[in-house]
C-alpha positions as CSV (number, residue, x, y, z in Angstrom):
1,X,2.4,-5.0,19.0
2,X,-0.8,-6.2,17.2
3,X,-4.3,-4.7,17.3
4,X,-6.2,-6.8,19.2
5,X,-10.0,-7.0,18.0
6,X,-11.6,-7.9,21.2
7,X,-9.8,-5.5,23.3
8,X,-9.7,-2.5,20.8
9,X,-13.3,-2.8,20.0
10,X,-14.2,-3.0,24.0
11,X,-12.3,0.1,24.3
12,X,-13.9,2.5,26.8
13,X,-14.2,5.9,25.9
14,X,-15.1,8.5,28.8
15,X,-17.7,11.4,28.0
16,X,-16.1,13.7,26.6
17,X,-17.7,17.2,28.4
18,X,-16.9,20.4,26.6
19,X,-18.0,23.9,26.9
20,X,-17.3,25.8,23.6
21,X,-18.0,29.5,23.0
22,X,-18.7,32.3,20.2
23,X,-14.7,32.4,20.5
24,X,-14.2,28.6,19.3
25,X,-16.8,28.9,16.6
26,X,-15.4,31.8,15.3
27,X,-11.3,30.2,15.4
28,X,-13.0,27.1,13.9
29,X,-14.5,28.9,10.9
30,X,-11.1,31.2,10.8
31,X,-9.2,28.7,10.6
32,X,-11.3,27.4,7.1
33,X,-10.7,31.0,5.4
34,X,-14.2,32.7,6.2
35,X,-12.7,36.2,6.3
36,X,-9.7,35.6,4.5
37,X,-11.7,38.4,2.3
38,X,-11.9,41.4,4.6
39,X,-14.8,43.2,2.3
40,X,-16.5,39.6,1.8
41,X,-19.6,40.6,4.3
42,X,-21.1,37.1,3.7
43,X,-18.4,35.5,5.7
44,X,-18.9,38.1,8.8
45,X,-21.5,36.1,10.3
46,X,-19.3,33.3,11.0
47,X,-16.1,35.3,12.5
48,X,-18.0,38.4,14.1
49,X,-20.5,39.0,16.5
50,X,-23.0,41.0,14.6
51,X,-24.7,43.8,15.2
52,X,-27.9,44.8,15.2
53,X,-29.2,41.8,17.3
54,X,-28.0,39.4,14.5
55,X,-26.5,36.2,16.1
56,X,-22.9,34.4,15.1
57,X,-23.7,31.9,13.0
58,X,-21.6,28.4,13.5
59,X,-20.5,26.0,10.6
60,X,-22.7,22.7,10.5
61,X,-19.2,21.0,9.9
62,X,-17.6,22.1,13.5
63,X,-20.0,19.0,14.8
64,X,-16.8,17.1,13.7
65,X,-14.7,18.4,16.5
66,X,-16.8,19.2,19.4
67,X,-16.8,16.1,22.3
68,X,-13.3,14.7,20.2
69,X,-11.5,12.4,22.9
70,X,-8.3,13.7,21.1
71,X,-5.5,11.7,19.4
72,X,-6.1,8.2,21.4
73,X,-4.2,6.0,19.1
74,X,-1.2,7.1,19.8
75,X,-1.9,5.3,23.2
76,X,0.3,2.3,23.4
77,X,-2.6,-0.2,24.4
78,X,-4.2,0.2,21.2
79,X,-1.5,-1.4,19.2
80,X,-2.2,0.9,16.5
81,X,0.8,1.7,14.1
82,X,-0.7,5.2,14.7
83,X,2.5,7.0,12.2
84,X,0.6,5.4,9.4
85,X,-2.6,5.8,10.5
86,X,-4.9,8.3,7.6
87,X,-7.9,9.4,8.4
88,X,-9.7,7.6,5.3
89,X,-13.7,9.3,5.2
90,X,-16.3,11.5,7.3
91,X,-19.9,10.8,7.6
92,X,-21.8,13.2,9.6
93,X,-25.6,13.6,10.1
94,X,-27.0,17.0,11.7
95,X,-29.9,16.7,13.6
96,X,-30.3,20.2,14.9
97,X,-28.4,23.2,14.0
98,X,-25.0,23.9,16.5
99,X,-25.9,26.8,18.2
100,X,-23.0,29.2,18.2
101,X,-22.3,28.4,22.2
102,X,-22.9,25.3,24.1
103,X,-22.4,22.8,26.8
104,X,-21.8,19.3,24.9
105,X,-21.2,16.3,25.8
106,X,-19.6,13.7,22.7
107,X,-20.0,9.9,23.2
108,X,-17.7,7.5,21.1
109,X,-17.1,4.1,20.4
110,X,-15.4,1.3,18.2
111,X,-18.1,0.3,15.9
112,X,-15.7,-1.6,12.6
113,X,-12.5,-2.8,12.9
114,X,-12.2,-4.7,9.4
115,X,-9.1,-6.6,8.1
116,X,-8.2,-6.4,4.4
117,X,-5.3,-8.5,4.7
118,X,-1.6,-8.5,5.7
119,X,0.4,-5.9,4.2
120,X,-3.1,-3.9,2.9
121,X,-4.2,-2.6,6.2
122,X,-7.3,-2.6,8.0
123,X,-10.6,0.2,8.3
124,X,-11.4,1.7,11.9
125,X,-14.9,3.1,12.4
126,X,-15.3,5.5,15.6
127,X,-18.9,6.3,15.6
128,X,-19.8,9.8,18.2
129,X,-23.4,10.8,19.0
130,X,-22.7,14.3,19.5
131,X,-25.5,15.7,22.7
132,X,-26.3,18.9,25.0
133,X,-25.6,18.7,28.1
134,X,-29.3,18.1,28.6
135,X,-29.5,15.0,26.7
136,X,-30.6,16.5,23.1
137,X,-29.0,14.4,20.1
138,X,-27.3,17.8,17.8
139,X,-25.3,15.0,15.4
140,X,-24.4,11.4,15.0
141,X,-20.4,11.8,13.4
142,X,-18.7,8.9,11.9
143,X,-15.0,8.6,11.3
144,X,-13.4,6.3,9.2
145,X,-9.8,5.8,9.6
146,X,-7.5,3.5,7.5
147,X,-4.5,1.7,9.6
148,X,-2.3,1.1,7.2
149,X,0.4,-0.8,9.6
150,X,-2.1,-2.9,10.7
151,X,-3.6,-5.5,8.7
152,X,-3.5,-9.4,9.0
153,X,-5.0,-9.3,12.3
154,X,-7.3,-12.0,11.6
155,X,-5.1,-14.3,10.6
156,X,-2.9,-13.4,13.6
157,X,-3.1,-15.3,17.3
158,X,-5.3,-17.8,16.1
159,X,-7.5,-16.2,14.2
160,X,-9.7,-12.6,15.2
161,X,-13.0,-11.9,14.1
162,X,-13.2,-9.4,11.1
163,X,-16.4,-6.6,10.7
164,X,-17.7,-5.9,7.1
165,X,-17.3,-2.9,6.1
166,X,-19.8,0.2,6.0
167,X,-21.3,0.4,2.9
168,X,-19.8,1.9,0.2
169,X,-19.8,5.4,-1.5
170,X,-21.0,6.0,-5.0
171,X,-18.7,8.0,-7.1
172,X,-19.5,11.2,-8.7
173,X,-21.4,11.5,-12.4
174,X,-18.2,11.0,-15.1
175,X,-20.4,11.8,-18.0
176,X,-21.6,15.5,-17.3
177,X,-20.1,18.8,-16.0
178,X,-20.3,19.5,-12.5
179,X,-23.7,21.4,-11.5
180,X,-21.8,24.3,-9.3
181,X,-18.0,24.7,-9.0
182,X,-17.0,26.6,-6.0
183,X,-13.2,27.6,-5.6
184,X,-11.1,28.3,-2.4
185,X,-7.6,29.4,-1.4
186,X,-6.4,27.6,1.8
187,X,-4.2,29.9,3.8
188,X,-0.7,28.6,4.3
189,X,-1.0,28.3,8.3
190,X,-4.4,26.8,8.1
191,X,-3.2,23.6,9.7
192,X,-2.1,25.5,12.6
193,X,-4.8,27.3,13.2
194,X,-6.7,24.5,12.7
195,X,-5.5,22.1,14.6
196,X,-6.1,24.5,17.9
197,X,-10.0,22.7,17.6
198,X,-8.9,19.9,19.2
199,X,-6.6,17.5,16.7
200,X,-3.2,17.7,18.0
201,X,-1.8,14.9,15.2
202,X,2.1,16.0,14.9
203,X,1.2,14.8,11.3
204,X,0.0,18.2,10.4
205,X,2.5,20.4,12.6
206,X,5.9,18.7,12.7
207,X,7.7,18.3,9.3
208,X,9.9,15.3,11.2
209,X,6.6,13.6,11.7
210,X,5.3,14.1,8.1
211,X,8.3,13.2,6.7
212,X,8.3,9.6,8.7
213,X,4.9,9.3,8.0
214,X,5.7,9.5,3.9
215,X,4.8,13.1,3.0
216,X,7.1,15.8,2.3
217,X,5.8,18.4,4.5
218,X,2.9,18.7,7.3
219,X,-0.3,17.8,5.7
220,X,-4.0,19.8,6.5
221,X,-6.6,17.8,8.2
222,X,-8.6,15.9,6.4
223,X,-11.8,17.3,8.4
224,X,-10.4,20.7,7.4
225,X,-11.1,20.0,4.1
226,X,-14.2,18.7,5.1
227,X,-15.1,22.1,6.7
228,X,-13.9,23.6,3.2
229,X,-16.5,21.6,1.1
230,X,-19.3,21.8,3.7
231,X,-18.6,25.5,3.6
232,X,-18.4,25.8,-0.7
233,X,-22.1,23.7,-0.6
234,X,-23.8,26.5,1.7
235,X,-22.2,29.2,-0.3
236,X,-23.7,27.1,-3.6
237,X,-26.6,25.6,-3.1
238,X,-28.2,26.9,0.5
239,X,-27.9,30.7,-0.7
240,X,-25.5,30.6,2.7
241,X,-28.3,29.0,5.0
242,X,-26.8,26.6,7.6
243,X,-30.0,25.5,9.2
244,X,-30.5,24.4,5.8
245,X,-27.2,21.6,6.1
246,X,-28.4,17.8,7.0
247,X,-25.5,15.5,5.7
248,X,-21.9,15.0,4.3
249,X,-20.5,12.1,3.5
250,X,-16.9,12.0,1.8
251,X,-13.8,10.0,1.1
252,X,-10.1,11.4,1.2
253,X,-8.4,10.3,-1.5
254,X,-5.4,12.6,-1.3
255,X,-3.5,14.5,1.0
256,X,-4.1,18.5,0.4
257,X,-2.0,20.6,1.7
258,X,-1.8,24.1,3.0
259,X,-0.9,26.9,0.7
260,X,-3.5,25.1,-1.9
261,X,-6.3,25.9,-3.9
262,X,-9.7,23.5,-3.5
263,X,-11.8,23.3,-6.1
264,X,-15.8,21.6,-5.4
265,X,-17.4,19.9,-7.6
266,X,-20.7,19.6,-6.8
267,X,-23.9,17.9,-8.6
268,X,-27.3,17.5,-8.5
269,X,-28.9,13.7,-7.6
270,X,-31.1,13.0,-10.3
271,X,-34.9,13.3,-9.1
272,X,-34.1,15.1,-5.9
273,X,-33.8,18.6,-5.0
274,X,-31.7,18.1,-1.6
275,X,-29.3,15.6,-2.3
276,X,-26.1,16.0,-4.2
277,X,-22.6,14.7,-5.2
278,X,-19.0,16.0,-4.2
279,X,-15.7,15.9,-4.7
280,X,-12.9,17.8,-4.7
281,X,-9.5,18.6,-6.4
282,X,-6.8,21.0,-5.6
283,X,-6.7,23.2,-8.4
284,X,-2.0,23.5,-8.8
285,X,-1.5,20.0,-8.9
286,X,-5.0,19.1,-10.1
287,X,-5.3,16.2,-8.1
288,X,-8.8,14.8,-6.7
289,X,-8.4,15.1,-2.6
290,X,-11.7,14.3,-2.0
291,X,-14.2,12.0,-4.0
292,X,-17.6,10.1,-3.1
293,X,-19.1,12.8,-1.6
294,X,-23.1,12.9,-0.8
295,X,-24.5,15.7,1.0
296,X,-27.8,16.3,1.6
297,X,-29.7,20.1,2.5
298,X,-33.3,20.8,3.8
């Protein structure tokens, strides 16, 4: 079965109410490797509730999977090859810091479906306005997902109408050194522990699936990694402040997987002081994972 434009891109997505508490922001950041180091007091704020009238601190990047409506392409209306389906980039704008507990509520919708041609698959853009339950925008997340079983649907049944696609990301500087480097060990479950935030892709949990899909083992999440750079950025150039976190953008490139090292690479735009470049590489195989990255701080 096809993807049909009209009908996938008039899907209807319910609200999607959730209640999270200091308990899910503290898995979430867990499951990234804050704590990993048990005398590493700079991670505490994120895992435990501090004393001394401190408050848990949450993650800008957990945005990404609060008000998720879960795996829906796997849903056999979609007519999504959803076994070859990567999640491709994340763009994510905070407009208020995620308080460590909250009622949410996530609204999403189809906002691309482009067609790069039979046999070279087509680009998906799910676009979620992330609110309170009291109507107050917290962040606007965008995921861009390639289908790789499903191009040449514009040419098929007559012809379908075809979006262009969001516009692009730069690449980092190739003619200087990184401005910070920060390096991470990913812990070999962290898929596992991850995926208990809401993405329940068999991708990352079931070698079978993996191994149909093309990969040799489970893969991690792409927005795990995503929650690994966001994190190496605070810890480089917001002296730890999350209030201070506004914007990641970033493209996957390569599959990382868990048992890894990632290595940031992060640098400075030219003529600002809040805007930078990312990527990242995984430091065994050193292999670039994540590339295009802009981020941008307070």
């Amino acid at each position: 079965m096809a993807i049909d434009y009209h009908h996938l891109k008039a899907r209807n997505f319910a609200p999607v109410h959730q209640q999270y508490t200091v308990r899910d922001s503290m898995l979430y950041a867990l499951s990234l490797g804050l704590g990993n180091d048990p005398l590493d007091t700079t991670a505490l704020p994120y895992v435990y509730e501090c004393k001394d009238g401190n408050r848990l601190i949450t993650l800008p990047s957990q945005a990404v999977v609060l008000g998720y409506p879960g795996f829906w392409a796997r849903e056999p209306d979609t007519g999504i090859d959803w076994v070859k389906l990567l999640h491709g980039e994340q763009r994510m704008r905070l407009h208020k810091p995620l308080p460590p507990a909250a009622d949410v509520v996530g609204y999403n919708h189809i906002t691309h479906l482009t067609d790069k041609g039979d046999g070279k698959g087509a680009i998906m853009v799910t676009e979620r306005r992330l609110e309170t339950a009291e109507g107050e925008l917290l962040a606007t997340v965008q995921q861009v997902s390639f289908l790789r079983g499903d191009g040449g649907f514009s040419q098929a049944g007559g012809g379908q109408p075809s979006d262009a696609p969001l516009p692009a990301l730069q690449p980092v500087p190739e003619d200087r050194a990184p401005d910070f480097t920060d390096t991470q060990a990913i812990r070999p479950e962290a898929a596992l522990l991850y995926r208990l935030s809401g993405d329940y892709n068999p991708l990352h949990a079931d070698p079978v699936v993996a191994k149909a899909a093309g990969f040799e083992r489970p893969i991690l999440h792409g927005l795990a990694s995503y929650g690994l750079v966001t994190h190496a950025l605070l810890r480089q150039c917001a002296s730890g402040d999350a209030t201070r976190f506004r914007a990641l953008d970033i493209r996957f490139t390569s599959p990382v997987f868990p048992g890894e090292t990632l290595v940031t690479e992060i640098w400075r735009v030219a003529g600002s002081s809040t805007q930078y470049q990312v990527r990242a590489r995984v430091l065994e195989r050193d292999k670039v994972v994540l590339s295009h990255g802009f981020a941008e701080l307070a």
